[in-house]
FIVEXVO-461609 format. One line per 10 residues: number of its first residue (from 0); their letters; for each residue x, y, z of N, C-alpha, C, CB. Coordinates in Angstrom, 3 decimals, m for minus. Atoms other than C-alpha are relative to their C-alpha. Glycine has a CB too. Layout:
NUM	a	X Y Z X Y Z X Y Z X Y Z ~ ...
END
This chain:
0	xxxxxxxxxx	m0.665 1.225 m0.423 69.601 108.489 93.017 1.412 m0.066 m0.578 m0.814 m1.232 m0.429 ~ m1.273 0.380 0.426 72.533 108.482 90.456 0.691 1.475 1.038 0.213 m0.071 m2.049 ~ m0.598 m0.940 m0.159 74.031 111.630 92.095 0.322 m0.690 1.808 m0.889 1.505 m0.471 ~ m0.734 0.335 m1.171 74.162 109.760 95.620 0.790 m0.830 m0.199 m0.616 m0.367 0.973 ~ m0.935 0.840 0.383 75.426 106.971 94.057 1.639 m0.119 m0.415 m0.533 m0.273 m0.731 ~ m1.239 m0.690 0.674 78.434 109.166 92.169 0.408 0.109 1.698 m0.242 1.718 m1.216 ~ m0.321 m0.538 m1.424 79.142 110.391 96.177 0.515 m1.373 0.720 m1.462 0.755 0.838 ~ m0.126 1.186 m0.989 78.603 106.955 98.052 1.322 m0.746 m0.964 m1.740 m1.103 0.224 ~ m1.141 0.382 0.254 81.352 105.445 94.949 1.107 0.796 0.161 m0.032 m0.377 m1.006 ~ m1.173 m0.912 m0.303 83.642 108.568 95.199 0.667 m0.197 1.587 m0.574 1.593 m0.196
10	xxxxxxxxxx	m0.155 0.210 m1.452 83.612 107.960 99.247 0.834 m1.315 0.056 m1.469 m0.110 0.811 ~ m0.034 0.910 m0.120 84.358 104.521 98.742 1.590 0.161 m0.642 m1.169 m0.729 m0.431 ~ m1.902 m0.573 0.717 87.923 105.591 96.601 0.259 0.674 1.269 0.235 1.475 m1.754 ~ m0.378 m0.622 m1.185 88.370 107.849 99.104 0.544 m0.371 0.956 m0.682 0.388 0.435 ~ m0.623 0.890 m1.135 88.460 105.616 102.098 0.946 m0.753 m0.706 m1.021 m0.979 0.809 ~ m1.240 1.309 0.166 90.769 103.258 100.035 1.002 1.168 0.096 0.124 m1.209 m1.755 ~ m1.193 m0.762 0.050 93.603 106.283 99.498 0.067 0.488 1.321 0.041 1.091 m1.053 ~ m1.005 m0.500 m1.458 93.409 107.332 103.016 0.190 m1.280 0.551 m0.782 1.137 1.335 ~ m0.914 1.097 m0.821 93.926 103.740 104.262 1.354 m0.520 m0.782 m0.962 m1.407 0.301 ~ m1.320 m0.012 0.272 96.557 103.516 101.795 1.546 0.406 0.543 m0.154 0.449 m0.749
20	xxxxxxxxxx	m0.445 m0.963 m0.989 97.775 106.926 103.488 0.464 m0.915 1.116 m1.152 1.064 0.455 ~ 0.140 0.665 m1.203 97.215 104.957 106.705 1.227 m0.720 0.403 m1.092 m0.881 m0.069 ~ m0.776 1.136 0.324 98.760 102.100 105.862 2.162 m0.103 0.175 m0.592 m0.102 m1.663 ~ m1.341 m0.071 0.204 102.014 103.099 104.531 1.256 0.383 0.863 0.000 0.658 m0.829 ~ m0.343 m0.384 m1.262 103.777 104.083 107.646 0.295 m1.042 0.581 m0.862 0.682 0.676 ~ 0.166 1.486 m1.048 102.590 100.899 109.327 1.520 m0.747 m0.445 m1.759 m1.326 m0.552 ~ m0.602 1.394 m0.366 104.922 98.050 108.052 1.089 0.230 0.704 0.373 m0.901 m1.138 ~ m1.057 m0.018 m1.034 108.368 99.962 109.610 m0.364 0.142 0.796 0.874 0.644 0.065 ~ 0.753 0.060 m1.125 106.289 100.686 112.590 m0.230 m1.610 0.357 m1.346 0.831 m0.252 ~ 0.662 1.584 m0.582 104.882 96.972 112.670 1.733 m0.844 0.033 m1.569 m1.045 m1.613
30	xxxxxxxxxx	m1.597 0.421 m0.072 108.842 96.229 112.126 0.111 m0.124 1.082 1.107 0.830 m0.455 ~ m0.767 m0.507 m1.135 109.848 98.074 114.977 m1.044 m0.996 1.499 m0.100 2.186 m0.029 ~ 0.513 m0.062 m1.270 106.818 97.385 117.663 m0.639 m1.667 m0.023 m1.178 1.416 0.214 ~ 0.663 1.389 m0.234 105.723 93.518 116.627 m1.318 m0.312 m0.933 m0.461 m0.080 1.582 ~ 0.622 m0.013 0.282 102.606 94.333 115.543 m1.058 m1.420 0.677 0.446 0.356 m1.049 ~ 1.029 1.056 m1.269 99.524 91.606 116.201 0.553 m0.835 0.034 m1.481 m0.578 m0.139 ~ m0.706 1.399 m0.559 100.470 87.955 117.278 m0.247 m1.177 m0.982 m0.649 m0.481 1.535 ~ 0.654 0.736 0.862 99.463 86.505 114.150 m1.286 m0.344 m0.308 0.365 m0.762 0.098 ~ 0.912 0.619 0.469 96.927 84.303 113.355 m1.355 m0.400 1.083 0.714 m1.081 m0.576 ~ 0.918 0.374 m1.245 93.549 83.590 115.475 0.368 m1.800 0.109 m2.002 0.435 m0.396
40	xxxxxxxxxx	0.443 1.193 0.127 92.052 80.202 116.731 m1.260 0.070 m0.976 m0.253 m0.556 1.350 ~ 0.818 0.280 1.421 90.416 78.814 113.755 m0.657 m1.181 0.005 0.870 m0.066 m1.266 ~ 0.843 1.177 0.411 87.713 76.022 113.400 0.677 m1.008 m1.286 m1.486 0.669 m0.497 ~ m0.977 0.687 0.911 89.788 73.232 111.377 m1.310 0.059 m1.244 0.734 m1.825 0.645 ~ 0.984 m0.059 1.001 86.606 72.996 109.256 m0.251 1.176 m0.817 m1.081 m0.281 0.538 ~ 0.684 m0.969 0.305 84.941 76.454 108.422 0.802 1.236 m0.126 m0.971 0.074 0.840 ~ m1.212 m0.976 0.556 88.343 78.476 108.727 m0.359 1.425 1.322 m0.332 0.601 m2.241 ~ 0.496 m1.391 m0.723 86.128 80.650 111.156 0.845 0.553 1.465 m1.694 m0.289 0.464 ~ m0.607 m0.479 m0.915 87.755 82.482 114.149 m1.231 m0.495 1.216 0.407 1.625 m0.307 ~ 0.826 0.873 m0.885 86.353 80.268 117.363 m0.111 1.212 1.611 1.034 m1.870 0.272
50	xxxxxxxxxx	0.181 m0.854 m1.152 87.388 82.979 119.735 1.167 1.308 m0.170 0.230 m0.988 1.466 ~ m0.304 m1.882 0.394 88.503 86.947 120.371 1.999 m0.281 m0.158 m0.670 1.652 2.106 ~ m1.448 0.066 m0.275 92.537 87.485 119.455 0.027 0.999 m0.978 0.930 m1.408 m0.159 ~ m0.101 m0.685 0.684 94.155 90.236 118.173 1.180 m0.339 m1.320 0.082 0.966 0.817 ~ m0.988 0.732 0.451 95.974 89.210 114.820 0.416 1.100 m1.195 m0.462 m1.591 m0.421 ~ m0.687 m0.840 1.086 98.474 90.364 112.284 m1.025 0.448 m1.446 1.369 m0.993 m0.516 ~ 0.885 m0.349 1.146 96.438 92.341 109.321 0.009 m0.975 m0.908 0.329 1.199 m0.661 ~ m0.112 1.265 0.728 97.869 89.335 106.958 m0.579 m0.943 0.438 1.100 m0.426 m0.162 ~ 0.451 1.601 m0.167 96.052 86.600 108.708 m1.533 0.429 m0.204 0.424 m0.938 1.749 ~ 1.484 m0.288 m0.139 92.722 88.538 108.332 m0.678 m0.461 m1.399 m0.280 1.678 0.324
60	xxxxxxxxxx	0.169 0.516 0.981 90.932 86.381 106.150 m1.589 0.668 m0.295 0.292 m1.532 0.145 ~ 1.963 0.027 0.745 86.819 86.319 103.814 m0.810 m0.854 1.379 m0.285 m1.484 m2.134 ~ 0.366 0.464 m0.929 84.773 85.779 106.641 0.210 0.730 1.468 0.472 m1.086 m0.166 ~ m0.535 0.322 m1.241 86.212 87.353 109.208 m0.748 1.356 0.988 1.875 m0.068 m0.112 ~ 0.718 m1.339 m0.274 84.401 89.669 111.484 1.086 0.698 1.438 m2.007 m0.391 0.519 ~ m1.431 m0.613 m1.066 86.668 92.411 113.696 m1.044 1.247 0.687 1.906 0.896 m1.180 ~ 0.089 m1.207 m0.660 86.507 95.210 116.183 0.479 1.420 m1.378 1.206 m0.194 1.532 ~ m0.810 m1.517 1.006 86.986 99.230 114.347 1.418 m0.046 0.605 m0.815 2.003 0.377 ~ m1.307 m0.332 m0.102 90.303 99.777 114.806 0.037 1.857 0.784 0.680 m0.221 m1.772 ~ m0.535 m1.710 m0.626 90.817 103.076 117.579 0.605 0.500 m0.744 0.900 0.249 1.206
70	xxxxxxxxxx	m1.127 m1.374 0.379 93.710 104.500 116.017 m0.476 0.544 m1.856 2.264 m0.838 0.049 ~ 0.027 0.055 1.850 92.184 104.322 111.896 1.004 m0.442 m0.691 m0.104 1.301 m0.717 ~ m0.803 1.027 0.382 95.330 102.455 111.518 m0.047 m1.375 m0.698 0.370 m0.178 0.831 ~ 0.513 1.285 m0.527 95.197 98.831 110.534 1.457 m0.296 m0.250 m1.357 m0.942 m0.744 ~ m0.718 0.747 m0.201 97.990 96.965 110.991 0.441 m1.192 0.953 0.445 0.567 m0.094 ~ 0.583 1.486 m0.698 96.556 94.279 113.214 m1.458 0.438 m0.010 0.626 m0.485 1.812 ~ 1.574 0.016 m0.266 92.954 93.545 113.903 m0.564 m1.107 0.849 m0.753 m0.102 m1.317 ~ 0.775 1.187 m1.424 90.833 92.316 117.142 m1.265 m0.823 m0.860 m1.035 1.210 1.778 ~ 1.534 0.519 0.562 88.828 89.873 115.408 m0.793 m1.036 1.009 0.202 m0.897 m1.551 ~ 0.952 0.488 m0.938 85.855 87.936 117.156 m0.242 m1.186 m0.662 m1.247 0.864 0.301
80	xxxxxxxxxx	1.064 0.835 0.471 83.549 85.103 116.302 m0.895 0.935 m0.642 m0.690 m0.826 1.096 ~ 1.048 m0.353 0.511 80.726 86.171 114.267 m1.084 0.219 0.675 m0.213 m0.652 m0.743 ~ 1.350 0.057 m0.610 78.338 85.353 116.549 m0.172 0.666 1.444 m0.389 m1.467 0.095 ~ m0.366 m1.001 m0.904 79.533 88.034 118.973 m0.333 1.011 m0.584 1.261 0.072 0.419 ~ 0.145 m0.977 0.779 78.906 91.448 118.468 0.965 0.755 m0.571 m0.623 0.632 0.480 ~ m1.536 m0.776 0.801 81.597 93.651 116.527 m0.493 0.693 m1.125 1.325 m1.172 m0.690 ~ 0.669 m1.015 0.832 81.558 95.977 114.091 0.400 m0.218 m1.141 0.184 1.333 0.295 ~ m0.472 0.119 1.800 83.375 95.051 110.361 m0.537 m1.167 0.194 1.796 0.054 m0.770 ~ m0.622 0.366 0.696 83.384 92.257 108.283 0.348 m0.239 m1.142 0.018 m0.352 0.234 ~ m0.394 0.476 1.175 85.119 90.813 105.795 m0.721 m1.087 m1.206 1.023 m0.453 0.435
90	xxxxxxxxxx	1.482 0.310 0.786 82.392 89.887 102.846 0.513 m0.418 m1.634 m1.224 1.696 m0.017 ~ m0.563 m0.327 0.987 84.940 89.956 99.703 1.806 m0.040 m0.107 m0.614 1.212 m0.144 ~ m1.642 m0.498 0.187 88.489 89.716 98.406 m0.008 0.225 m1.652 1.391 m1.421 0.570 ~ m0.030 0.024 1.194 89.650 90.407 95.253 1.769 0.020 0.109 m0.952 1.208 m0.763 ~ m1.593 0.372 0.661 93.326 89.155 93.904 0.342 0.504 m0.955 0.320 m1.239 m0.402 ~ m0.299 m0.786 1.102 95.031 91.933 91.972 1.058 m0.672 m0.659 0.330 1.374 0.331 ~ m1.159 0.435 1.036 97.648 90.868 88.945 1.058 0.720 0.407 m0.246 0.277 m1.562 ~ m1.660 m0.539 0.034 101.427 91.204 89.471 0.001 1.467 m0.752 1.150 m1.216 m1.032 ~ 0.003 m1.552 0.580 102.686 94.105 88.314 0.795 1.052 0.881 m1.583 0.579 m0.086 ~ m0.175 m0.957 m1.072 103.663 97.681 89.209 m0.682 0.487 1.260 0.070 0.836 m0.503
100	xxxxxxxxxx	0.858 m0.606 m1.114 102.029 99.028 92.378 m0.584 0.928 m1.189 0.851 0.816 1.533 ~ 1.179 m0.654 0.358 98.770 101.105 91.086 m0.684 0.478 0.646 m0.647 m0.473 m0.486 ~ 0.953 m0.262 m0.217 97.322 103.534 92.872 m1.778 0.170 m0.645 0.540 0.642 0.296 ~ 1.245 0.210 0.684 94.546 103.801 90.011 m0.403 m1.539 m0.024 0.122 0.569 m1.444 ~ 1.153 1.479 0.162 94.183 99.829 89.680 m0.421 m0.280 1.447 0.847 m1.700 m0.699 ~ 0.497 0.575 m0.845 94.096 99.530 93.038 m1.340 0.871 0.646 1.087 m0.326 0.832 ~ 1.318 m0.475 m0.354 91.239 102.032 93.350 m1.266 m0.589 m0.791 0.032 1.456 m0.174 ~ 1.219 0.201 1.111 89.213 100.589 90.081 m0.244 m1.151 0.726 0.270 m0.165 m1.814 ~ 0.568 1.236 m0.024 89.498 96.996 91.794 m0.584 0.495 1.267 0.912 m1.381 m0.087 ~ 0.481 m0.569 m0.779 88.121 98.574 94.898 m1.359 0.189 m0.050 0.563 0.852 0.072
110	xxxxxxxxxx	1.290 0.091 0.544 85.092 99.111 93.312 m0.887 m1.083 m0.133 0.083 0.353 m1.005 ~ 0.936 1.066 m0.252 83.910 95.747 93.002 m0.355 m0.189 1.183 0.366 m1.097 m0.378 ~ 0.634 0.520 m1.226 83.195 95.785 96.542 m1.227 0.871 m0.316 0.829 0.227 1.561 ~ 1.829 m0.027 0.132 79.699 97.560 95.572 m0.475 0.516 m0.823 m0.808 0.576 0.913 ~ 0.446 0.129 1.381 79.292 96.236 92.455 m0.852 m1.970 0.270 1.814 0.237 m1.378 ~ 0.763 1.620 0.044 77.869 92.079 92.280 0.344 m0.300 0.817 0.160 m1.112 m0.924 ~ m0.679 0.508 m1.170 80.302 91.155 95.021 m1.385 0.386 1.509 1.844 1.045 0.107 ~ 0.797 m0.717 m1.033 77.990 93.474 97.274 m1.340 m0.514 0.145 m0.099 1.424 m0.292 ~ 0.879 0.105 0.324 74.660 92.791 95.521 m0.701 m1.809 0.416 0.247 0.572 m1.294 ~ 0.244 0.812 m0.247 75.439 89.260 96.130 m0.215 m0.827 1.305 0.476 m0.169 m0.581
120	xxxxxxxxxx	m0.050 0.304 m1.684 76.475 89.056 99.713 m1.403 0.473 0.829 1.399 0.973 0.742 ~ 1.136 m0.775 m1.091 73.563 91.517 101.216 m1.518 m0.327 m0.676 0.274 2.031 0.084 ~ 1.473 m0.216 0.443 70.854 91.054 99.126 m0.625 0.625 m0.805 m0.558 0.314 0.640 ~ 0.423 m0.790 0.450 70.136 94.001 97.855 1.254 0.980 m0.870 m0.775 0.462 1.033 ~ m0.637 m0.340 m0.034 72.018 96.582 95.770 0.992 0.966 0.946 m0.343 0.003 m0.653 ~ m0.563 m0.828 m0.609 74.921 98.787 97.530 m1.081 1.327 0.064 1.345 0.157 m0.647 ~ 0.743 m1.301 0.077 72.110 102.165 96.413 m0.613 m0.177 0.818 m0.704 0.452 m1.028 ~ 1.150 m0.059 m0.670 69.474 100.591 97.811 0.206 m0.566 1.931 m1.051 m1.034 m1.035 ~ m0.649 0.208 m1.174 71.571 99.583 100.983 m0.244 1.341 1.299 1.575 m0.187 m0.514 ~ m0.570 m0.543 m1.490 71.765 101.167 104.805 1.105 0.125 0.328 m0.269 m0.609 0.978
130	xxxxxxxxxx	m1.650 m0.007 m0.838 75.197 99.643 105.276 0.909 0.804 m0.792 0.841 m1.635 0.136 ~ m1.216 m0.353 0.794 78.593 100.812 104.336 0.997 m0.871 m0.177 0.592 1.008 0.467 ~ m0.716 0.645 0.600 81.398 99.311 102.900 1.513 1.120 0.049 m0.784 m0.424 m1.403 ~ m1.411 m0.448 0.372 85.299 99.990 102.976 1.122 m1.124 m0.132 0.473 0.996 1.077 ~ m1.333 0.210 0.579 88.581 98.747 101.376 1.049 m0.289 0.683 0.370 0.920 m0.601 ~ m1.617 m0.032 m0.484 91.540 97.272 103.187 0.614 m0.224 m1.253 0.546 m1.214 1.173 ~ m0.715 0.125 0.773 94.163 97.686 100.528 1.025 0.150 0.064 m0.211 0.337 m0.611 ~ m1.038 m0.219 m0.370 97.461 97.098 99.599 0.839 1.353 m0.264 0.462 m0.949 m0.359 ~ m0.590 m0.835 m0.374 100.111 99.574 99.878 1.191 0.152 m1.180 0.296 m0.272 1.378 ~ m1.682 0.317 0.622 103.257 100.538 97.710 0.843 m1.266 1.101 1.162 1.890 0.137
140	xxxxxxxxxx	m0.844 0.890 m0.638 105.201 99.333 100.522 m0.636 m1.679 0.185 0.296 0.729 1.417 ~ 0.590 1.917 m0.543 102.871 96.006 101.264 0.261 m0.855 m1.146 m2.026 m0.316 0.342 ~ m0.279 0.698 1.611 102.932 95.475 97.395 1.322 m0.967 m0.360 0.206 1.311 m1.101 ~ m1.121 0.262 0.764 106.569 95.902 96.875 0.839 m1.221 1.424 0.943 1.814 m0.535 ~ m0.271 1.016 m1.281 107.436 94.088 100.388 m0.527 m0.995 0.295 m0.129 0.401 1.038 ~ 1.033 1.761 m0.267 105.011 91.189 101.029 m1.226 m0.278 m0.825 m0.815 m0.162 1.688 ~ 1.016 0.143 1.342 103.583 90.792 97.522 m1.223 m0.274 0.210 0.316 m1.014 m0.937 ~ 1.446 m0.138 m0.527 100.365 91.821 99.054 m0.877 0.433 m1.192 m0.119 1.118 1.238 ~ 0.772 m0.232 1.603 97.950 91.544 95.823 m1.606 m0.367 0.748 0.672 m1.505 m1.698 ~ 1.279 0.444 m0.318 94.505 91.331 97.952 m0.988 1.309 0.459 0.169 m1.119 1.163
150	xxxxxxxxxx	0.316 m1.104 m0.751 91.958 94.064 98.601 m1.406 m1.103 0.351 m0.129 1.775 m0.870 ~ 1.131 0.363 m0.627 89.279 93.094 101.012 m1.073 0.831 m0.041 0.233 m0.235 1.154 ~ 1.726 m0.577 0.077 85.733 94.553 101.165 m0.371 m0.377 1.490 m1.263 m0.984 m1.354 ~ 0.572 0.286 m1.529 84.511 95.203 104.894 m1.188 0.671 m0.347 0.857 0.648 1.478 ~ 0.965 m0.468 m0.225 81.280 95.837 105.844 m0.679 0.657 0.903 m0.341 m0.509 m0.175 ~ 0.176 m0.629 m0.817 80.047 97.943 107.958 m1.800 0.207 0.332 0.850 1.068 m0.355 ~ 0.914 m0.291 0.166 76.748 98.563 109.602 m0.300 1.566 1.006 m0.680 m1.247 0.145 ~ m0.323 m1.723 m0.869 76.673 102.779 110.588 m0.880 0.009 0.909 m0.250 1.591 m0.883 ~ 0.689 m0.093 m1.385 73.886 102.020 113.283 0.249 m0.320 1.083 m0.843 m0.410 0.087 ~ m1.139 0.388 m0.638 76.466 100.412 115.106 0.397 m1.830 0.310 m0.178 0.827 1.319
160	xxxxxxxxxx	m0.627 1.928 0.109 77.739 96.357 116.075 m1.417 m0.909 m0.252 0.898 m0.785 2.000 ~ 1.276 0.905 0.476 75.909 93.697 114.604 0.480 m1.429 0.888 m0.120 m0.268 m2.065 ~ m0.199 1.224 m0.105 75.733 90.101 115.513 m0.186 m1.027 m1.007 m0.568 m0.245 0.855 ~ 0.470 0.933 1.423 75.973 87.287 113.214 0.679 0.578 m1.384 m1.867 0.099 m0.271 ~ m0.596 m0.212 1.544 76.828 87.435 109.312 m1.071 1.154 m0.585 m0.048 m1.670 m1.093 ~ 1.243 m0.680 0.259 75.271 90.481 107.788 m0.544 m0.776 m1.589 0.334 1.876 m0.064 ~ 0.365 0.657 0.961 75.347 87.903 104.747 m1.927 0.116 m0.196 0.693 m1.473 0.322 ~ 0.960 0.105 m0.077 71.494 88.262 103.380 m0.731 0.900 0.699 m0.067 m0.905 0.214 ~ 0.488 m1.122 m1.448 70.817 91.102 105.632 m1.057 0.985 m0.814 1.657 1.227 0.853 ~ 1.282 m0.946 0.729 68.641 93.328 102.496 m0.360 0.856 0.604 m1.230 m0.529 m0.299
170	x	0.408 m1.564 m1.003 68.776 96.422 104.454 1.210 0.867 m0.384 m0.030 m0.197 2.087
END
């Protein structure tokens, strides 16, 4: 068990430095071409996304459930209602401290997505889990440009779109 565990956290760094990779490219790109249209429609109450729009990666809030992204890009995201089917969401944030950009802190805080954060949302631990889990994080450039200090925790379920919150899901 510990030896998948060492693999499934090494994977989990992993995906954060190639969406870093990813990433970093994007914001003169999202300069140049617009990028998404902002912000969804939002339930004044619950904050939740009421219906499908594709919005700027910054408006993607805890809660929020989206389409994969075709290109492995993100620099917008089709997010849905919940209670549609789709394939991420968003289960976790964590607010990193000012500072220099960190590729190492921003991989260690990365980690709390399946550590208690995880354990608490699904049910069960990340080991004893089915789903997967990955990292939107920020970027040198997002850091040093739109004092982007937030890494999110998506969730994923690899059997393919879910419906609903996988909140409680123990699988």
């Amino acid at each position: 068990m510990m030896k998948m565990r060492t693999r499934r956290a090494l994977a989990l760094v992993g995906s954060a430095v190639a969406l870093s990779v990813a990433l970093t490219g994007c914001s003169a790109i999202n300069s140049i071409l617009g990028g998404g249209s902002g912000d969804a429609d939002r339930d004044e109450d619950t904050g939740q996304v009421t219906e499908s729009a594709n919005i700027d990666i910054f408006s993607l809030k805890l809660g929020d459930c989206k389409m994969e992204s075709p290109s492995g890009l993100i620099e917008d995201a089709d997010v849905v209602p919940c209670d549609q089917p789709h394939d991420e969401e968003v289960y976790y944030e964590i607010t990193m401290d000012d500072g220099e950009f960190s590729e190492e802190a921003v991989d260690a805080a990365s980690q709390e997505c399946i550590g208690d954060a995880y354990t608490t949302f699904v049910g069960i631990t990340y080991d004893e889990s089915a789903l997967e889990v990955f990292p939107i994080t920020p970027t040198k450039d997002t850091w040093d440009g739109y004092d982007d200090r937030i890494v999110q925790c998506v969730i994923v379920d690899p059997a393919g779109q879910t419906t609903g919150s996988l909140k409680g899901a123990a699988r």
